[in-house]
C-alpha positions as CSV (number, residue, x, y, z in Angstrom):
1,X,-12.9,-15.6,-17.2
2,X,-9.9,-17.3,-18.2
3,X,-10.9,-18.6,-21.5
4,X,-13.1,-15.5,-22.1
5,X,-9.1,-13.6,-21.6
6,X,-7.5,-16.0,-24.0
7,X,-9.5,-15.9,-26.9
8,X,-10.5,-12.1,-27.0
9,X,-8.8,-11.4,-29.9
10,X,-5.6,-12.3,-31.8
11,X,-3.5,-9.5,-29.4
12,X,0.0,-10.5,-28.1
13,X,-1.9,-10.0,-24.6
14,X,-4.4,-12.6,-25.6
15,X,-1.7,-15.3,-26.8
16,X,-0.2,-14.5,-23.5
17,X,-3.1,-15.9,-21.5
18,X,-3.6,-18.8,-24.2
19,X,-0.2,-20.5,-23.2
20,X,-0.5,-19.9,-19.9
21,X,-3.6,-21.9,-20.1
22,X,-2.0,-24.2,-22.8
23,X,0.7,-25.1,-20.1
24,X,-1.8,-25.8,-16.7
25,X,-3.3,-28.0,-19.3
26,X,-1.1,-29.9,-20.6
27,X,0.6,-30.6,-17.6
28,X,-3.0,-31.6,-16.1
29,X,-4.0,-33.8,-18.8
30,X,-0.3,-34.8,-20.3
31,X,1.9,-34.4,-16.9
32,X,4.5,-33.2,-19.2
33,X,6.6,-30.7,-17.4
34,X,8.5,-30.2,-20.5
35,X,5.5,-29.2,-23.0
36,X,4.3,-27.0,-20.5
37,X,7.3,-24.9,-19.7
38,X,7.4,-24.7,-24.0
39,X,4.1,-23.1,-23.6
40,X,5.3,-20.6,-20.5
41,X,8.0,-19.6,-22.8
42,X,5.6,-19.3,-25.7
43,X,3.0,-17.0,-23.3
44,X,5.9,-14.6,-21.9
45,X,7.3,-14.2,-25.3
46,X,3.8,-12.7,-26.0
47,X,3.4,-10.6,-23.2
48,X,6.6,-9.0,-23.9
49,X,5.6,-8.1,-27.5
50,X,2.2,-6.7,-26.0
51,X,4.2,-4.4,-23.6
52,X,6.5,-3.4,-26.0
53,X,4.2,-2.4,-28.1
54,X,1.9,-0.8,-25.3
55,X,-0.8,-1.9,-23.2
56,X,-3.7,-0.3,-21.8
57,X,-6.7,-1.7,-19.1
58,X,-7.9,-4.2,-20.9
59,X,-4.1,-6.0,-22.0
60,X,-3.0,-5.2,-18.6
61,X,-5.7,-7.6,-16.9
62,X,-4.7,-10.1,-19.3
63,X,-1.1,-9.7,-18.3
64,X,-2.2,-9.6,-14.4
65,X,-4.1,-13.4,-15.5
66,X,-1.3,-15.3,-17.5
67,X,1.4,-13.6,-14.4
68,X,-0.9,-15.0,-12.0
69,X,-1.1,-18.5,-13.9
70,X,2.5,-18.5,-15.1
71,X,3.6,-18.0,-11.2
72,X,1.1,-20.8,-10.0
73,X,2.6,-23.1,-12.5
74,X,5.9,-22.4,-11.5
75,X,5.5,-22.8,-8.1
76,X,3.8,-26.1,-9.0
77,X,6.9,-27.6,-10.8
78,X,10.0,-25.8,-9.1
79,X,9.0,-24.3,-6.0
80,X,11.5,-26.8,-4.1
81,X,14.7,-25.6,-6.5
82,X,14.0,-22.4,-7.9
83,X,12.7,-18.8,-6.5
84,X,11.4,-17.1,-9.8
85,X,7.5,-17.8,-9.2
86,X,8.5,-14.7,-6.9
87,X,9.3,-13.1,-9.6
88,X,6.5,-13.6,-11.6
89,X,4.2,-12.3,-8.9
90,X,6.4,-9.5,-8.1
91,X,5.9,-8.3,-12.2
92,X,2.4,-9.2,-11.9
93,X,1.5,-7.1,-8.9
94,X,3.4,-4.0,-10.5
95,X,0.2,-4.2,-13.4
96,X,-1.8,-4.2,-10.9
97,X,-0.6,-1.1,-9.0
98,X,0.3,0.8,-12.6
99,X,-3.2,0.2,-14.1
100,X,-5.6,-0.6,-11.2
101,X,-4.5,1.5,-8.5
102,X,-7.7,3.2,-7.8
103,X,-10.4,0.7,-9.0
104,X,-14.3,1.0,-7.4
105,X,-16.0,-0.7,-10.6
106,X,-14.8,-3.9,-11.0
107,X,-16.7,-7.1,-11.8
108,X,-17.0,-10.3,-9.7
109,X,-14.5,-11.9,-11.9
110,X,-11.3,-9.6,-11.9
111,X,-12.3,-8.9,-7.9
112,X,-11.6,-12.4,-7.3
113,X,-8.2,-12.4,-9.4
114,X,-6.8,-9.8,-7.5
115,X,-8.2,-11.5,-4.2
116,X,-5.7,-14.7,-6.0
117,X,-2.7,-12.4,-6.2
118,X,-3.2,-11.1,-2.8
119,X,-3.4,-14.4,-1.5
120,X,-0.3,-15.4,-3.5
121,X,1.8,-12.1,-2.5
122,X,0.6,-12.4,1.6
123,X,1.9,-16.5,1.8
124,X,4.9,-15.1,-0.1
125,X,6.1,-12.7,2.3
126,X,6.2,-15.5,5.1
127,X,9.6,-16.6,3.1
128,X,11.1,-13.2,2.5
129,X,13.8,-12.2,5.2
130,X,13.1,-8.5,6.4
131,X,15.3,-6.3,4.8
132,X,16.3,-8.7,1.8
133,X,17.2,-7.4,-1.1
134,X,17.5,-9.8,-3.2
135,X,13.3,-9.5,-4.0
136,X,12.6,-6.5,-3.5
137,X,8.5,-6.6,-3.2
138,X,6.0,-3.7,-3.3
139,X,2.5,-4.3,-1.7
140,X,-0.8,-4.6,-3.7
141,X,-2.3,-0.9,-3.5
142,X,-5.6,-1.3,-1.9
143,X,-7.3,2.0,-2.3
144,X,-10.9,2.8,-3.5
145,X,-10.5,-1.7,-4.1
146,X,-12.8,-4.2,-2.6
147,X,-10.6,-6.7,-0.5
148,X,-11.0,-9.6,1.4
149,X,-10.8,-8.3,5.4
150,X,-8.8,-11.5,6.5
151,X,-6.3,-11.1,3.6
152,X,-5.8,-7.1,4.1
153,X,-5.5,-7.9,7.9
154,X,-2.9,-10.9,6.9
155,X,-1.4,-8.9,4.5
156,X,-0.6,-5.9,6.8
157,X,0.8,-7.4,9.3
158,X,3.1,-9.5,7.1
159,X,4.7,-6.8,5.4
160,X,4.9,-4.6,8.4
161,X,5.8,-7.2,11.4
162,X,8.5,-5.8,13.2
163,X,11.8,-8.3,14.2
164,X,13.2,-8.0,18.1
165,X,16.5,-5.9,16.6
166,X,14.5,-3.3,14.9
167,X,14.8,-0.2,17.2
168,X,11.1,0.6,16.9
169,X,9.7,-3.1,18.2
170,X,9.5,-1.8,21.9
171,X,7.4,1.5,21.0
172,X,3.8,2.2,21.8
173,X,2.7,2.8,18.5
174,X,4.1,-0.9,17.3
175,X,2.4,-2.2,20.4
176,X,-0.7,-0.4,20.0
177,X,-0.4,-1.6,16.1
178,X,-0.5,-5.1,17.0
179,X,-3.5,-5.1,19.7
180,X,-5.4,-3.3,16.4
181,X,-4.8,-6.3,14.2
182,X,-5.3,-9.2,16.7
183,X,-9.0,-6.6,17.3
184,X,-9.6,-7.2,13.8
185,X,-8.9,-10.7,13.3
186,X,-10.6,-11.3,16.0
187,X,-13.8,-9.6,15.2
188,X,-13.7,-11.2,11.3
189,X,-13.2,-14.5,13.0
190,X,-17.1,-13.5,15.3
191,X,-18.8,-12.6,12.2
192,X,-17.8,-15.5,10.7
193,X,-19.0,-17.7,13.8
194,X,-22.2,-15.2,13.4
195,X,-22.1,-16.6,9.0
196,X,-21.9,-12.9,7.7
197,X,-20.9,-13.0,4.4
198,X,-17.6,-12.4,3.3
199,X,-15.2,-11.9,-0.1
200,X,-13.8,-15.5,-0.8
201,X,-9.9,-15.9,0.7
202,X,-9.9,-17.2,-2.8
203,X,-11.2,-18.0,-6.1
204,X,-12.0,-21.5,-4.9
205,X,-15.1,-22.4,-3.5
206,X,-14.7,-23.3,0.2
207,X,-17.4,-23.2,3.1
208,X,-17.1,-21.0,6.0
209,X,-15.6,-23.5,8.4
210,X,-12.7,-23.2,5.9
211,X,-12.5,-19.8,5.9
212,X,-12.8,-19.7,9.8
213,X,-10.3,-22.2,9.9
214,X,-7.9,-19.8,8.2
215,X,-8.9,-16.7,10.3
216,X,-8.2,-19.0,13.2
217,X,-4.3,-20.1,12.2
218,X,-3.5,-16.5,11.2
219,X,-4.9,-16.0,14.5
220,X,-2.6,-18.5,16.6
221,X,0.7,-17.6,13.8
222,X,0.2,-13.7,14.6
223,X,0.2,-14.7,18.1
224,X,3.8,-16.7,17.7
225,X,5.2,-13.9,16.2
226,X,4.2,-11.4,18.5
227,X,4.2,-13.6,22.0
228,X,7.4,-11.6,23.3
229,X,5.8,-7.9,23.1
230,X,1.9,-8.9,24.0
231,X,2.6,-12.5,25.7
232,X,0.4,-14.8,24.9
233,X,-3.3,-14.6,24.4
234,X,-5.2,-15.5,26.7
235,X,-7.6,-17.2,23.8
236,X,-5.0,-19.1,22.2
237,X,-6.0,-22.1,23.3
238,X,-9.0,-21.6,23.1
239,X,-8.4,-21.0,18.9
240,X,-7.2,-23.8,18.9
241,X,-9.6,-25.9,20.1
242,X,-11.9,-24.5,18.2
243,X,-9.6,-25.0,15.1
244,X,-9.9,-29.2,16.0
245,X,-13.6,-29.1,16.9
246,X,-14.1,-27.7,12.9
247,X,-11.5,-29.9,11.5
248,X,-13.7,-33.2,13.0
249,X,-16.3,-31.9,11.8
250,X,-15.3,-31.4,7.9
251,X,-13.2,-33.7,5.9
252,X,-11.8,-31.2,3.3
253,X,-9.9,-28.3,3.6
254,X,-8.4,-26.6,0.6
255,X,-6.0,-24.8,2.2
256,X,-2.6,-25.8,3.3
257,X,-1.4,-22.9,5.4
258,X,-4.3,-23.8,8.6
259,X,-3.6,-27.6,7.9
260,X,0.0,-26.7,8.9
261,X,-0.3,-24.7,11.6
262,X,-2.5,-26.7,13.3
263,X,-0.7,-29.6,12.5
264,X,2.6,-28.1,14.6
265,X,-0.4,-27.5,17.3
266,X,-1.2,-31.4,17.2
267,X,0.3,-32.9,20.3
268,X,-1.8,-35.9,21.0
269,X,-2.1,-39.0,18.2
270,X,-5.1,-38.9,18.0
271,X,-5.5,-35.1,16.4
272,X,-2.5,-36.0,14.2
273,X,-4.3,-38.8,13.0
274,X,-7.2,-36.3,12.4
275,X,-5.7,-33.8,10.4
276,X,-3.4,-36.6,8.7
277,X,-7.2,-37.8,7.7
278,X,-8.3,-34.1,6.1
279,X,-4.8,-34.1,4.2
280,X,-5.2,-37.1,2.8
281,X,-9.0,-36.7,1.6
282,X,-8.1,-32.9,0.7
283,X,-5.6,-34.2,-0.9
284,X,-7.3,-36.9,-3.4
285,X,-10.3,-34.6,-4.1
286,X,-8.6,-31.6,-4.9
287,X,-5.3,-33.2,-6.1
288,X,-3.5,-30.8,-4.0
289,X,0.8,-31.6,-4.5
290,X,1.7,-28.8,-2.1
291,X,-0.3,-31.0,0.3
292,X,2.2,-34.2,0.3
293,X,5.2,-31.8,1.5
294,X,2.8,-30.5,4.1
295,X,2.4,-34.1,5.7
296,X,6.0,-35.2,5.4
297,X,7.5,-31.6,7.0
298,X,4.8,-32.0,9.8
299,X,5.5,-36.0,10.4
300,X,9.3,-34.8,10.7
301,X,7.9,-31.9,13.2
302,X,6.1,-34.2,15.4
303,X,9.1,-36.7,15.8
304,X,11.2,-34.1,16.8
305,X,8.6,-32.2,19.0
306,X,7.9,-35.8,20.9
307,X,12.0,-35.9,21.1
308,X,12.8,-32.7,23.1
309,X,9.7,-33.7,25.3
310,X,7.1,-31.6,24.3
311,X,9.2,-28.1,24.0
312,X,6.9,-25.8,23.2
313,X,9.2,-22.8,22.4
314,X,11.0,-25.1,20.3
315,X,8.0,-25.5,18.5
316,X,7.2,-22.0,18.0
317,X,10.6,-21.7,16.9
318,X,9.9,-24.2,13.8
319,X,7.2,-22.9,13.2
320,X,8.3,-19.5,12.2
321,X,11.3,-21.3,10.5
322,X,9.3,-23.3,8.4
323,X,7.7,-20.4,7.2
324,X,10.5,-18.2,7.0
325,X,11.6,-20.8,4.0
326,X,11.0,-19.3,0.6
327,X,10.8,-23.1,-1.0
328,X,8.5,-24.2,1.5
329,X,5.8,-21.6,1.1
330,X,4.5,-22.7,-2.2
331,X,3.8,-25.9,-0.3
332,X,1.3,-23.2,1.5
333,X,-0.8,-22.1,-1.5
């Protein structure tokens, strides 16, 4: 799809998507940070001659690809000193919602790009303060559009999870909210068990115990963040054992965000030494950077977890810190 987007025609839109892909590549094949960002600069010089001249569907998914490439390289090169991959995916999801609002008829292709920038924009709102204004983010529209249940779930309760000071966090209906979405999860995580097909999380190819693996931290994170309003579930441990059982049982996992939150739930050596093992083959075979910043933060974690003798509240605590941290989050992706 990518190179089918780039060389469409000679269109301002189609240039765009050309140096977006010029820059991934030349930082692949070159590792030349300073080529690629020319070729950034090249692609959004294009994009902004295409939408000043006026775009319709067609320009608009090529706008919504070289965003979505343009904000993945970013994170890749800055994401520890700079915020404006946020940016990018905030002006990419805005195409989305202007041109693709209502959308039943799209191909396999563009379903799994938005399924990208919905993966992007949920991780994303794990660093965003509630009630920030300095990015000020709109959520994907999802009407009449084919989504990914663990992502929708994920994303919902991201952008609408409630902190202690907000005067509606003791009501029924936010109580009653929360049961619903640990339901859900719950009942994606038993069809997966059950191997029911579902949409990829992402573009990538990954098996099913990766994808239950993912329903399974967003699983034990949602119940962190909600433990003082519901307690703690009764299953939690019970997630998480099944969380270790599947990771000695595979020896890749292409995405960070389980590896880390299962990593914080390591308290013996020997299952840090297991998922130190799946970082470090994920890691070679997929050439995954975020993932070297995922195993220094959680060797750090464990030192001081071992430390304050096994505090488990302090643990929770770091764990929502760590992902309350906007430069950490690409680490995540």
């Amino acid at each position: 799809m990518i190179s089918k987007m780039a060389i469409l025609d000679d269109s301002a839109s189609s240039c765009g998507v050309l140096n977006s892909l010029l820059a991934w590549a030349v930082l692949a094949k070159y590792e030349n940070p300073k080529q690629a960002t020319k070729f950034v600069a090249a692609a959004l010089s294009s994009l902004r001659v295409s939408m000043k001249n006026g775009i319709r569907r067609q320009e608009a998914l090529q706008h919504v690809l070289a965003g979505i490439l343009i904000c993945a390289l970013e994170m890749h090169l800055f994401s520890q000193s700079s915020p404006v991959w946020l940016l990018y995916l905030s002006g990419t999801k805005n195409v989305i919602n202007q041109f693709y609002q209502h959308n039943t008829s799209e191909d396999t292709d563009q379903t799994l790009l938005f399924q990208w920038v919905l993966y992007f924009d949920t991780l994303a709102q794990l660093g965003l303060e509630k009630g920030s204004t300095q990015f000020i983010f709109h959520k994907i529209t999802m009407s009449d559009r084919p989504t990914n249940k663990i992502m929708e779930l994920f994303s919902e309760f991201c952008y609408n999870v409630l902190t202690p000071d907000d005067p509606r966090y003791f009501s029924t209906e936010y109580i009653s909210w929360l049961g619903y979405i640990e339901n859900q999860l719950i009942s994606t995580r038993e069809q997966l068990t059950e191997r029911v097909p579902l949409l990829e999380i992402n573009g990538d190819s990954e098996s099913l115990a990766v994808k239950e693996l993912f329903v399974l931290a967003v699983l034990v994170y949602f119940t962190k963040k909600s433990t003082k309003l519901i307690g703690s579930s009764s299953k939690t441990n019970e997630w998480i054992e099944s969380a270790f059982q599947i990771l000695s049982e595979t020896k890749h996992c292409n995405k960070p965000f389980p590896l880390f939150i299962f990593g914080l739930e390591a308290r013996t050596d020997s299952r840090r030494l297991l998922i130190l093992d799946v970082i470090d083959s994920t890691s070679k075979k997929f050439n995954a950077r975020g993932l070297v910043s995922v195993r220094k933060l959680l060797l750090k974690a464990w030192v001081q977890y071992d430390l304050h003798a096994g505090d488990d509240l302090r643990q929770d605590r770091d764990m929502c810190y760590f992902l309350g941290v906007f430069n950490f989050v690409p680490c995540l992706v």
